[in-house]
PDB file of N, CA, C, O and CB in Angstrom:
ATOM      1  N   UNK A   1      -4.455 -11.000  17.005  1.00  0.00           N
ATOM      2  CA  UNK A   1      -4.395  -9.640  16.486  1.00  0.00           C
ATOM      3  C   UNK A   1      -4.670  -8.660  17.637  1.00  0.00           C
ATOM      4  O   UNK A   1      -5.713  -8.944  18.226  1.00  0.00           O
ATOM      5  CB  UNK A   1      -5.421  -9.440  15.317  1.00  0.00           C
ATOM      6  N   UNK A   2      -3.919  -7.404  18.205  1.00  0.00           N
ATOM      7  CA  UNK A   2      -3.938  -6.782  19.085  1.00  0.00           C
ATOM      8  C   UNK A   2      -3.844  -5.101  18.104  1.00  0.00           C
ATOM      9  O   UNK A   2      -3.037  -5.005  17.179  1.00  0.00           O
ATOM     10  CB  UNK A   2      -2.782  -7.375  20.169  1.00  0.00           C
ATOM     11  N   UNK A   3      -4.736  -3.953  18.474  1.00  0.00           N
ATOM     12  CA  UNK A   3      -4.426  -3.353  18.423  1.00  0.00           C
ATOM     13  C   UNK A   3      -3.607  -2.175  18.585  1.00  0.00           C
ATOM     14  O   UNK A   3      -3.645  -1.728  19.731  1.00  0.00           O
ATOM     15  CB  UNK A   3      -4.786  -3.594  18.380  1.00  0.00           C
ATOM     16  N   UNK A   4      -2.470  -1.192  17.321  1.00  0.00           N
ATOM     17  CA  UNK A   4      -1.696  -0.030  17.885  1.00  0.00           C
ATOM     18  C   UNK A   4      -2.517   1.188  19.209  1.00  0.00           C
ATOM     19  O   UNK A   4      -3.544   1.859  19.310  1.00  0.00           O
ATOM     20  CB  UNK A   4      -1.309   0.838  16.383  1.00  0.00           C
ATOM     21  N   UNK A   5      -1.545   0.950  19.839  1.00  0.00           N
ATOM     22  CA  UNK A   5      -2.197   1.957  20.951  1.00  0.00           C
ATOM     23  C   UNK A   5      -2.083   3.305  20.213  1.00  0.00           C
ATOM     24  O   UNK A   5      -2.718   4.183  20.797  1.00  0.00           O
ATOM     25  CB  UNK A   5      -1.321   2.007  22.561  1.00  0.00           C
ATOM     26  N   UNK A   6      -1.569   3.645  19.297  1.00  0.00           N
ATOM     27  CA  UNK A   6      -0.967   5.064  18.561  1.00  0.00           C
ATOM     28  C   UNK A   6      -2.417   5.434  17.391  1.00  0.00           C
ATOM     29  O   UNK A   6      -2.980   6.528  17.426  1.00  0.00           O
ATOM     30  CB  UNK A   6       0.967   4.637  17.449  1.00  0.00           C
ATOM     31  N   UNK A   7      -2.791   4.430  16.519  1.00  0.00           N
ATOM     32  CA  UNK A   7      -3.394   4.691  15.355  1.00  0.00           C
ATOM     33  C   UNK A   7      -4.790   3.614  15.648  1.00  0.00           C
ATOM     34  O   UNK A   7      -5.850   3.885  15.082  1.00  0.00           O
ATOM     35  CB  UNK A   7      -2.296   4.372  13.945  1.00  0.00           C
ATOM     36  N   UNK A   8      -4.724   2.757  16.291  1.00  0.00           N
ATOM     37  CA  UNK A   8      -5.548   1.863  16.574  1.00  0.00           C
ATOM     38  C   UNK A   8      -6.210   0.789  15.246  1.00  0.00           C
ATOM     39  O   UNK A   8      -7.400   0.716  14.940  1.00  0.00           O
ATOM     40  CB  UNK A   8      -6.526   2.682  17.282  1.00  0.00           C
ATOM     41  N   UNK A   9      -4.999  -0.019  14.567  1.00  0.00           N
ATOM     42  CA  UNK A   9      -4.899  -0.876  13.477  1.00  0.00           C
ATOM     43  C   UNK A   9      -4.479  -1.987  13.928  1.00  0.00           C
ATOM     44  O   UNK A   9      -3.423  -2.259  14.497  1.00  0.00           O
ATOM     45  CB  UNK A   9      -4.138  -0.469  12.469  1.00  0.00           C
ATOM     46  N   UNK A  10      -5.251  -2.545  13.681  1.00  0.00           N
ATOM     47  CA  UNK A  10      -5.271  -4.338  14.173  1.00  0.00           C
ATOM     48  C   UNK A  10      -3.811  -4.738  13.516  1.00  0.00           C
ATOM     49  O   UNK A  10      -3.657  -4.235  12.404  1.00  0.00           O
ATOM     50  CB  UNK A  10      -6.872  -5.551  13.276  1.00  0.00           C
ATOM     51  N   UNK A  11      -2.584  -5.636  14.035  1.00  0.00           N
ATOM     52  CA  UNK A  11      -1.388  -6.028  13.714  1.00  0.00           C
ATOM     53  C   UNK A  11      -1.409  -7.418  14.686  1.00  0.00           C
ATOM     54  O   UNK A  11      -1.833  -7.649  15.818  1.00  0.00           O
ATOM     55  CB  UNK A  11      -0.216  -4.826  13.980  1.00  0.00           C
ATOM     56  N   UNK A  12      -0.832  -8.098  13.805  1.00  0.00           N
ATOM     57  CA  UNK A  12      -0.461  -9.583  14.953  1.00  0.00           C
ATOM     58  C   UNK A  12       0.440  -8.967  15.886  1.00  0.00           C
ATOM     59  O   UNK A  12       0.890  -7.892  15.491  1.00  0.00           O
ATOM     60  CB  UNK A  12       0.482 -11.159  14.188  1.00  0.00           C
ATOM     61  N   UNK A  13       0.848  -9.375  17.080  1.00  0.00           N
ATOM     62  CA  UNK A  13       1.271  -9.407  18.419  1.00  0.00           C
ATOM     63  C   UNK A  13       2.312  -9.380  18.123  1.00  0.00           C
ATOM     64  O   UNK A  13       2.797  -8.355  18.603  1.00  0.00           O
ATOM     65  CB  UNK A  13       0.964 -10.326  19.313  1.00  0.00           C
ATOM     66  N   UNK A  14       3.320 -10.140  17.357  1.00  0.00           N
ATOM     67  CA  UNK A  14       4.408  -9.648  17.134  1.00  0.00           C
ATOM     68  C   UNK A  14       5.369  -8.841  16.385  1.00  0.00           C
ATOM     69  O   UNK A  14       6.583  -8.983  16.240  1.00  0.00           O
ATOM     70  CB  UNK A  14       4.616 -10.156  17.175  1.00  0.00           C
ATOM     71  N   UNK A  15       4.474  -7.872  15.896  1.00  0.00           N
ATOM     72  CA  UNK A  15       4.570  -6.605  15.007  1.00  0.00           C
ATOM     73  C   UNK A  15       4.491  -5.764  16.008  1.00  0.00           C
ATOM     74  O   UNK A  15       4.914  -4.635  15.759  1.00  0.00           O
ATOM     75  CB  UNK A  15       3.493  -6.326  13.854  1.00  0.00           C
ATOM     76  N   UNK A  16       4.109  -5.942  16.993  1.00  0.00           N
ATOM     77  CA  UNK A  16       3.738  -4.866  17.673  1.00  0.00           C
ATOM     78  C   UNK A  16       5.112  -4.720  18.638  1.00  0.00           C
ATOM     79  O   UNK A  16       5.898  -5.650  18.817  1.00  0.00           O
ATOM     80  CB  UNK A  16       2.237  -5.088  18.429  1.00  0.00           C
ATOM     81  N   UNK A  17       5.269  -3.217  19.296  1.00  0.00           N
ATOM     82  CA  UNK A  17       6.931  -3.377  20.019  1.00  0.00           C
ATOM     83  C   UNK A  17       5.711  -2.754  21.514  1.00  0.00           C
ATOM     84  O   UNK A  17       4.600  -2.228  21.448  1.00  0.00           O
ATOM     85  CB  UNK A  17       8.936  -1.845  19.133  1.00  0.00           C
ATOM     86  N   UNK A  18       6.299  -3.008  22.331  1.00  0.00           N
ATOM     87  CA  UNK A  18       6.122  -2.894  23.906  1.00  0.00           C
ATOM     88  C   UNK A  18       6.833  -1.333  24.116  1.00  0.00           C
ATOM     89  O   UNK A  18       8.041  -1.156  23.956  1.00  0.00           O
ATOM     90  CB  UNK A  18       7.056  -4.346  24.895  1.00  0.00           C
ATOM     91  N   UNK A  19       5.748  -0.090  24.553  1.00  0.00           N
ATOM     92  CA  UNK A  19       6.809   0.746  24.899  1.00  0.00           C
ATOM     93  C   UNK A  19       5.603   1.565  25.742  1.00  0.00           C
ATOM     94  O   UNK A  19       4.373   1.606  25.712  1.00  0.00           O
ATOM     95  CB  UNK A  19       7.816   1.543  23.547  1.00  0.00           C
ATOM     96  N   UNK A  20       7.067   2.408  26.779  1.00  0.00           N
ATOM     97  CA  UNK A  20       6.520   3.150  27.892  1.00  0.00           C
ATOM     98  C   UNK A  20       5.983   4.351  27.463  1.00  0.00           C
ATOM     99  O   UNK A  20       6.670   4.916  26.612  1.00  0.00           O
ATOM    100  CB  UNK A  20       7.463   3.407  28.906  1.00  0.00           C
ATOM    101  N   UNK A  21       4.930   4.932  27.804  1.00  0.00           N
ATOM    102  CA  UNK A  21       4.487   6.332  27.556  1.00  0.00           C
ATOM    103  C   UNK A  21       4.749   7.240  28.911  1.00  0.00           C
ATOM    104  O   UNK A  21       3.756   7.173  29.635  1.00  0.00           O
ATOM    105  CB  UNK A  21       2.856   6.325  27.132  1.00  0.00           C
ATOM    106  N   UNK A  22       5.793   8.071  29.470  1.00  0.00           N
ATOM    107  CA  UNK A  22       5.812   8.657  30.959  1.00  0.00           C
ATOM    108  C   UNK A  22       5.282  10.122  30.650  1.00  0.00           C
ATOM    109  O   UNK A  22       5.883  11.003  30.036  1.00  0.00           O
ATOM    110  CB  UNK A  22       7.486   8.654  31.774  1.00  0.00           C
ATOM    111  N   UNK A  23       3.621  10.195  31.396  1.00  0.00           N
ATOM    112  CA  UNK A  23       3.213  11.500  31.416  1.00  0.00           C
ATOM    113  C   UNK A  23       3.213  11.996  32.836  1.00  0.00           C
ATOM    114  O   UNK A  23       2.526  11.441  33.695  1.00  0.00           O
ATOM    115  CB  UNK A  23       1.907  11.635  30.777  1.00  0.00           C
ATOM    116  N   UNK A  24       4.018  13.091  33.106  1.00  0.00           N
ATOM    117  CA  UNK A  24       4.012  13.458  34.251  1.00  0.00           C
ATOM    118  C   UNK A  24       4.706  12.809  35.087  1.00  0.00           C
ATOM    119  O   UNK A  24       5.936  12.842  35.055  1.00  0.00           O
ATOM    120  CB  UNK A  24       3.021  13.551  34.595  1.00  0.00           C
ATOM    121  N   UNK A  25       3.796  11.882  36.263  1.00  0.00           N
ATOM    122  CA  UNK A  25       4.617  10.858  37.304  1.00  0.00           C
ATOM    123  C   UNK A  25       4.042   9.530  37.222  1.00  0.00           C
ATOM    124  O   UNK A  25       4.104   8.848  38.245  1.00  0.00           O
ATOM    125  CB  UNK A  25       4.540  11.305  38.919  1.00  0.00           C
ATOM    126  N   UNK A  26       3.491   9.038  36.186  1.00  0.00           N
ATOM    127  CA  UNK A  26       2.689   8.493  35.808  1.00  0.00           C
ATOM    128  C   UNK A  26       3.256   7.477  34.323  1.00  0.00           C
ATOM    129  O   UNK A  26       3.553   8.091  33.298  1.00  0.00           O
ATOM    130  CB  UNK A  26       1.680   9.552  35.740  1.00  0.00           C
ATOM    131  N   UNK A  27       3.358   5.892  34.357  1.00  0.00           N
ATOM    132  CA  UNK A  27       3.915   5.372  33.434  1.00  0.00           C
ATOM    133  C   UNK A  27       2.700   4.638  32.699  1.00  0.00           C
ATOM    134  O   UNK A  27       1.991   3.922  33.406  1.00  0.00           O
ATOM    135  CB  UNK A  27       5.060   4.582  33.913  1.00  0.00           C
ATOM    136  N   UNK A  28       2.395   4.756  31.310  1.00  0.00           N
ATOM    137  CA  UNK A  28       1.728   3.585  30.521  1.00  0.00           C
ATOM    138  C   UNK A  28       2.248   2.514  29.660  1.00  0.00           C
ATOM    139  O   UNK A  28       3.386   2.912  29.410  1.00  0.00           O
ATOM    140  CB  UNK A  28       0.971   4.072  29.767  1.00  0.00           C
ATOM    141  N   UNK A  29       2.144   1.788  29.270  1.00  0.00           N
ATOM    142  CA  UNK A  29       2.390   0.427  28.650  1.00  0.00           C
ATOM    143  C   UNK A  29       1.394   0.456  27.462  1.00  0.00           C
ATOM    144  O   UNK A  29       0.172   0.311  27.504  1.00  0.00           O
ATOM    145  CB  UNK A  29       2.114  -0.892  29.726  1.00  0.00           C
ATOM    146  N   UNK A  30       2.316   0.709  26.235  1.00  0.00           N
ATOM    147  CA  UNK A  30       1.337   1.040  25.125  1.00  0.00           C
ATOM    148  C   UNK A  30       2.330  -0.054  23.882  1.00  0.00           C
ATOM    149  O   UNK A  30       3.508  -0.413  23.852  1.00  0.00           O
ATOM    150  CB  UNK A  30       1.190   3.172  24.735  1.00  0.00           C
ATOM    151  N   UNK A  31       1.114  -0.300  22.961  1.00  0.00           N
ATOM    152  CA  UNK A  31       1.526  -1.224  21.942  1.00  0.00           C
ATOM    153  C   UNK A  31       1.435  -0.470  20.356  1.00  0.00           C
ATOM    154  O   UNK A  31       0.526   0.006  19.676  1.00  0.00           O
ATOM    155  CB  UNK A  31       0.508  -2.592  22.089  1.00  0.00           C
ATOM    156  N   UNK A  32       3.029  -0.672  20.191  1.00  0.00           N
ATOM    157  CA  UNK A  32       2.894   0.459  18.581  1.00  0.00           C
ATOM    158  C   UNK A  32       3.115  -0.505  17.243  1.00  0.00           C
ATOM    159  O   UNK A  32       3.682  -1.592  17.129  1.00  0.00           O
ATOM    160  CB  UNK A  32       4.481   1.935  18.459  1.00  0.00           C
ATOM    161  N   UNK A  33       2.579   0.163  16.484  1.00  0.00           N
ATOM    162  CA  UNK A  33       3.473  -0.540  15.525  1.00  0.00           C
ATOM    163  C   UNK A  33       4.261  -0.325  14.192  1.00  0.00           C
ATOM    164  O   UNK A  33       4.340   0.856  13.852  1.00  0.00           O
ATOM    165  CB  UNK A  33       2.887  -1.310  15.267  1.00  0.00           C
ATOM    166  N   UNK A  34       4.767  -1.098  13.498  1.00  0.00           N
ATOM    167  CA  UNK A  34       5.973  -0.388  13.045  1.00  0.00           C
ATOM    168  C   UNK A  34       5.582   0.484  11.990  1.00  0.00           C
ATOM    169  O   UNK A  34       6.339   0.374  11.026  1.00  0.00           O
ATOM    170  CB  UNK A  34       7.076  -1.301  12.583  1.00  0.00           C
ATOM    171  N   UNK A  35       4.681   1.298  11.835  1.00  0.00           N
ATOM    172  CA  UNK A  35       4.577   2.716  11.177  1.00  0.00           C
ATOM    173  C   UNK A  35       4.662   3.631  11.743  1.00  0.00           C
ATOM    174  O   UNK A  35       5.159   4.713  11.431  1.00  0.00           O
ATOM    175  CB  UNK A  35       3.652   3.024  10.622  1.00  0.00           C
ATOM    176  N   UNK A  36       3.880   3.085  13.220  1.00  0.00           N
ATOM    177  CA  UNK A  36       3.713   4.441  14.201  1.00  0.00           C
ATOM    178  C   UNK A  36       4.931   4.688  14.622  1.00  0.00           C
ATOM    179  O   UNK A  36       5.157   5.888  14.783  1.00  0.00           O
ATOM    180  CB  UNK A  36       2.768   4.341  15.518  1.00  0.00           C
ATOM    181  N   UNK A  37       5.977   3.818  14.904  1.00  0.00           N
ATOM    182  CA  UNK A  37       7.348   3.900  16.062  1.00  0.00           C
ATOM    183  C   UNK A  37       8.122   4.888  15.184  1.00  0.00           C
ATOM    184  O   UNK A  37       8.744   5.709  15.858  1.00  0.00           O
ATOM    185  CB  UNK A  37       8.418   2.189  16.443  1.00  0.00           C
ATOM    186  N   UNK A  38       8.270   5.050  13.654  1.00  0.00           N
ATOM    187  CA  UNK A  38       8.761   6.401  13.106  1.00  0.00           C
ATOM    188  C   UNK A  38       8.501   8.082  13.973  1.00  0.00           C
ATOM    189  O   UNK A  38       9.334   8.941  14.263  1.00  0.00           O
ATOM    190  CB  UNK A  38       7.960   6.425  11.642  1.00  0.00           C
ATOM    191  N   UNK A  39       6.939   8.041  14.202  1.00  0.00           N
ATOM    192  CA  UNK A  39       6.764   9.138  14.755  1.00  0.00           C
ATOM    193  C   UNK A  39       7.263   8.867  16.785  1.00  0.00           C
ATOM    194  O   UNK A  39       7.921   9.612  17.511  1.00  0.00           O
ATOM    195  CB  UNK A  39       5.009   9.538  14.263  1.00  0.00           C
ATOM    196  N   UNK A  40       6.880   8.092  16.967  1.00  0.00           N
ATOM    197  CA  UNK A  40       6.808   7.980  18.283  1.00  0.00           C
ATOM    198  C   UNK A  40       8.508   8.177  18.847  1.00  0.00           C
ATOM    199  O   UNK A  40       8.824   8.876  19.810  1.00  0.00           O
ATOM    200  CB  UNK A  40       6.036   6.483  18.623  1.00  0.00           C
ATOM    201  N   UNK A  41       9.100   7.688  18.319  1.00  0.00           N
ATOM    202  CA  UNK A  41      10.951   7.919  18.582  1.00  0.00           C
ATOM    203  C   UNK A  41      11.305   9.096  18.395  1.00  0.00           C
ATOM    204  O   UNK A  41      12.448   9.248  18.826  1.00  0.00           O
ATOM    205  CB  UNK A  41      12.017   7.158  17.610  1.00  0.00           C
ATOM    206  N   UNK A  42      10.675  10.479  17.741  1.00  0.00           N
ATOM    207  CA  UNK A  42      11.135  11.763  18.047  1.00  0.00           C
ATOM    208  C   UNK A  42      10.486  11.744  19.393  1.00  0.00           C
ATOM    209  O   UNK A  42      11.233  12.298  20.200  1.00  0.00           O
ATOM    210  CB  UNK A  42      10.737  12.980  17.012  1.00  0.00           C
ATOM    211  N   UNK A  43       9.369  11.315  19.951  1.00  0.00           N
ATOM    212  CA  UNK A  43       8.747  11.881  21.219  1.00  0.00           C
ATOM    213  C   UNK A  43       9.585  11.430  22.466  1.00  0.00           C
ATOM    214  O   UNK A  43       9.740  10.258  22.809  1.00  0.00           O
ATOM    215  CB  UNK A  43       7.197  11.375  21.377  1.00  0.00           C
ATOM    216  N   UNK A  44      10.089  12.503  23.078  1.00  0.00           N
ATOM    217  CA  UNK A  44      11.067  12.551  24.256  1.00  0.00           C
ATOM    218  C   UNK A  44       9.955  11.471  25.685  1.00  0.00           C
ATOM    219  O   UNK A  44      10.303  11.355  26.860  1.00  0.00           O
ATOM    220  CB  UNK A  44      11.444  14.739  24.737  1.00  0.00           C
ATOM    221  N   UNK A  45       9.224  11.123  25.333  1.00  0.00           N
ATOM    222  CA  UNK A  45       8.124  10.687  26.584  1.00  0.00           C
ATOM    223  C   UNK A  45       8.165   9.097  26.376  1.00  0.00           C
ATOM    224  O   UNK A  45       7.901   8.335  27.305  1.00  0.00           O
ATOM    225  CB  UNK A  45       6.266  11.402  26.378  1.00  0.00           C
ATOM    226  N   UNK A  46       8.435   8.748  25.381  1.00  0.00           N
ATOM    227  CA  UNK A  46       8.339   7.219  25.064  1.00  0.00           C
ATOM    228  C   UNK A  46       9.381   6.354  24.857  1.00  0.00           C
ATOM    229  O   UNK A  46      10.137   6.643  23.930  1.00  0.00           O
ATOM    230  CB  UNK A  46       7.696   7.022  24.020  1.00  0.00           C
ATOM    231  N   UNK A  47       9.670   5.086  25.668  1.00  0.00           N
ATOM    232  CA  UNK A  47      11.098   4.760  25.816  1.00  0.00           C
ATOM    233  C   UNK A  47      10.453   3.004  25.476  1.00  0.00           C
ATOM    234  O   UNK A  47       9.269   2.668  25.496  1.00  0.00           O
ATOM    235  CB  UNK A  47      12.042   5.296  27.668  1.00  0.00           C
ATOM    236  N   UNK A  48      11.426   2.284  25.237  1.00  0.00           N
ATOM    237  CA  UNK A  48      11.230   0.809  24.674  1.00  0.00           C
ATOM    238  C   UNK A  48      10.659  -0.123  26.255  1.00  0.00           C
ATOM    239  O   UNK A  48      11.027   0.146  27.399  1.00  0.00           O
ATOM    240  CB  UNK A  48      13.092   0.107  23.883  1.00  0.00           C
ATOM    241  N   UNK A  49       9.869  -1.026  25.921  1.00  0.00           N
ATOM    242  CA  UNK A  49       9.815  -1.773  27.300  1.00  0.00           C
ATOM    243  C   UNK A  49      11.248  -2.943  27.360  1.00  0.00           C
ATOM    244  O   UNK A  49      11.665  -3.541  26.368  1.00  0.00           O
ATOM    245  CB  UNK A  49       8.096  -2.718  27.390  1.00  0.00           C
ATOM    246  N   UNK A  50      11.543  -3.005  28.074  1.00  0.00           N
ATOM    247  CA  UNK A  50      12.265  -4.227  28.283  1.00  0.00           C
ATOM    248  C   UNK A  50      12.230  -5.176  29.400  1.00  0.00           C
ATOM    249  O   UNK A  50      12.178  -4.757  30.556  1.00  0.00           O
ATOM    250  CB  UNK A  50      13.373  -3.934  28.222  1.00  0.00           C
ATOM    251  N   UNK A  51      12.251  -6.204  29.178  1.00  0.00           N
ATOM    252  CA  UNK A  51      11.285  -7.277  29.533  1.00  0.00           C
ATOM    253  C   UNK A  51      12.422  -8.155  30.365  1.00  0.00           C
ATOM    254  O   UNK A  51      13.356  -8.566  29.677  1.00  0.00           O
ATOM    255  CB  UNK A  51      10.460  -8.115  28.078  1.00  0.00           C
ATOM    256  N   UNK A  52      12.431  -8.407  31.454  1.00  0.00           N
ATOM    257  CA  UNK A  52      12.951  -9.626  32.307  1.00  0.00           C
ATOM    258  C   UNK A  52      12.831 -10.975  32.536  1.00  0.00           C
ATOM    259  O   UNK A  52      12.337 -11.202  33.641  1.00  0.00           O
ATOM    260  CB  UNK A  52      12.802  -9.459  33.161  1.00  0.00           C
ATOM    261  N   UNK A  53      13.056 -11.786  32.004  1.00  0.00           N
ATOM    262  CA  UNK A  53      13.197 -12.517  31.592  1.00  0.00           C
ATOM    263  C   UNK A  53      13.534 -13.912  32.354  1.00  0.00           C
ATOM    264  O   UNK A  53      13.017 -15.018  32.203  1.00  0.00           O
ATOM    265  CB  UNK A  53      13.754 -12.034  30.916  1.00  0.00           C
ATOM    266  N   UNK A  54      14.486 -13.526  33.150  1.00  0.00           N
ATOM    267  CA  UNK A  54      14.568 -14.427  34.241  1.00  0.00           C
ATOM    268  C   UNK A  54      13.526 -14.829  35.137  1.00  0.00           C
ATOM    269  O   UNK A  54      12.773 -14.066  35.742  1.00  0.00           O
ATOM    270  CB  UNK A  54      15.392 -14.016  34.943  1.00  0.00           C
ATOM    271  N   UNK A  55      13.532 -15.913  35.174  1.00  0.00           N
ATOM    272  CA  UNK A  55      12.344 -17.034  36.424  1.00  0.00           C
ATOM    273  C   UNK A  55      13.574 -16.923  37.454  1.00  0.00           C
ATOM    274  O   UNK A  55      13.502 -17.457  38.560  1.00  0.00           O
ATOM    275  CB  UNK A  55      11.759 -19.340  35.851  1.00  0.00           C
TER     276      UNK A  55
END
């Protein structure tokens, strides 16, 4: 169980989506989840993580 970085509600790990917060010049790595990502997708600052995958 990991908490939303948005509301701070305990969700298993894979409820949760991986996404960037860019303030300024400055990037965070924040964990939402799927109640919060309604509000968070109008916000022009927050974009999906995507993950590489390749070894």
């Amino acid at each position: 169980m990991k908490k939303c970085s948005n509301c701070g509600k305990e969700f298993p790990e894979a409820a949760l989506k991986k996404m960037v917060q860019i303030t300024g010049k400055k990037a965070h790595i924040k964990r939402i989840c799927p109640f919060c990502q309604s509000i968070v997708l109008n916000n022009p600052t927050y974009y999906y993580l995507i993950e590489d995958k390749r070894q």
